[in-house]
N, C-alpha and C positions, 0 to 999 in steps of 0.2 A: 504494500500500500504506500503509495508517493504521498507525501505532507508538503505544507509549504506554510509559509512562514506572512502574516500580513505584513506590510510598512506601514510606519506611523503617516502617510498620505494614503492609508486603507487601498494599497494597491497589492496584486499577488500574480505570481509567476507560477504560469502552467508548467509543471514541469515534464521534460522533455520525453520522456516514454507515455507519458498522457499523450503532450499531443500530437506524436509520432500515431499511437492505438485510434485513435479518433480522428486525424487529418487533420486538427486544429493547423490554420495557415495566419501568418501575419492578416491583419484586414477579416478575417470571420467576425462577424457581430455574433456576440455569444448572450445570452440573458438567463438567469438565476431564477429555478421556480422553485416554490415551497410546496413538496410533495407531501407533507403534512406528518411525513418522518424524518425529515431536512431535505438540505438544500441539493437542488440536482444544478449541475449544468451543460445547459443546452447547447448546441449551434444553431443559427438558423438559416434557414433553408434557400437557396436561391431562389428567383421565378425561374431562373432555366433550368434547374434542380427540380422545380415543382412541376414543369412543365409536364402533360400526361398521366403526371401521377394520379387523374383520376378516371384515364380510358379505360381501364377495364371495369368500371361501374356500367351498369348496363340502364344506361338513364335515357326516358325516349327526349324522343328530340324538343327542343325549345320552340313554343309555336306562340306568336305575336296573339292575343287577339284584336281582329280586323274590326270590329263595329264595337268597341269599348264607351262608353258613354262616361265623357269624365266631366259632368255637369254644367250646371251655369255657374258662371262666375262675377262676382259681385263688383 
């Protein structure tokens, strides 16, 4: 289990088999959740990362509707 050490500027250093195991790269946005057993941390995720990530959901397709009545307006 890697530790690490905070700085009095409450700053800390991923250390290098972390983020060698998980891809951490300079520049990843990372953010801290309270899994209500402590703290996880996360990376997050590209849009080109996300990209697709929901094609295999079998969702029917998006349909406008054509005659919407969106009232009078005052």
């Amino acid at each position: 289990m890697a530790s690490i050490v905070m700085s009095s500027k409450y700053q800390v250093v991923i250390p290098k088999e972390i983020r060698e195991q998980y891809g951490f790269k300079p520049g990843d946005e990372l953010v801290w959740l309270d899994s209500g057993r402590g703290l996880r941390l996360v990376r997050v995720k590209t849009a080109e990362e996300l990209d697709g990530s929901l094609a295999h959901l079998d969702l029917p397709p998006f349909e406008r509707e054509k005659d919407y009545d969106f009232g009078e307006r005052s």
